[in-house]
N, C-alpha and C positions, 0 to 999 in steps of 0.2 A: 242556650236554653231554647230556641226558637227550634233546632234541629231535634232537639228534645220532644216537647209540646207536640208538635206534628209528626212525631214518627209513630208508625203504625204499633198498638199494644200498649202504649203512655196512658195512664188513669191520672198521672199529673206530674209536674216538675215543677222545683221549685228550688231558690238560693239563697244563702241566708251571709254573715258573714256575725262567727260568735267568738269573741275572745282576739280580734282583729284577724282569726281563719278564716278563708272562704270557704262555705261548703255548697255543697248539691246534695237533694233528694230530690230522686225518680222513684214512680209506682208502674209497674209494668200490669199488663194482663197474667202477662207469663213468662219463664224465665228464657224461653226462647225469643221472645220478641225483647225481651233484656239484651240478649245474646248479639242477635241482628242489629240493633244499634251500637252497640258496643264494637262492632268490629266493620260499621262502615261509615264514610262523609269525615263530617267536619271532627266527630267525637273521634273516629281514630287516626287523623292528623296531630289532635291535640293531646292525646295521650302516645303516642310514638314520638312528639318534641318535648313531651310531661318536662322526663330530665334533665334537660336544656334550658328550662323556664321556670320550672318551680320545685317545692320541695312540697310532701306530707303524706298522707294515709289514707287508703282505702276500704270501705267493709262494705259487702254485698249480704242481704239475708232474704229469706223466703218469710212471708206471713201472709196470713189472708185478710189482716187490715188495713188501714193506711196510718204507719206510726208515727206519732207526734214528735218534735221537733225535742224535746229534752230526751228520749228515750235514744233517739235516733244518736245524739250527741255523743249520750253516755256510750253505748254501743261504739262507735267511733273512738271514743277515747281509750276504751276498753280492749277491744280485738281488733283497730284498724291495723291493715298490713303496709309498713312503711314501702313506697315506690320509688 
């Protein structure tokens, strides 16, 4: 999360753990600086050993709000793409 918080483009981060799953929401500026995190440091160590370590579901969406924690969920449980 720290890697999160401080990278350039982050409007917040945040972890929650529902149903005994751990999750993460990120708010990006933009989906480019989504992108650039996503694909350097610590975040893409831990998603290249993901397999190795854990199991569950990812969903990425665009909005121009910051959405709340039960939308987010259902969203997730909805369209998340098994990894």
């Amino acid at each position: 999360m720290a890697q999160a918080k401080a990278a350039d483009g982050c409007l917040s981060a945040d972890a929650r753990t529902i149903n005994g799953v751990h999750h993460t929401l990120t708010v990006w500026t933009s989906r480019t600086a989504m992108m650039a995190y996503l694909s350097d440091g610590a975040h893409l160590k831990a998603m290249k050993a993901f397999k190795s370590i854990a199991t569950g579901k990812v969903y990425g969406f665009e909005t121009t709000t910051v959405p709340e924690w039960p939308t987010v969920h259902a969203l997730w449980l909805d369209k998340g793409r098994q990894v």
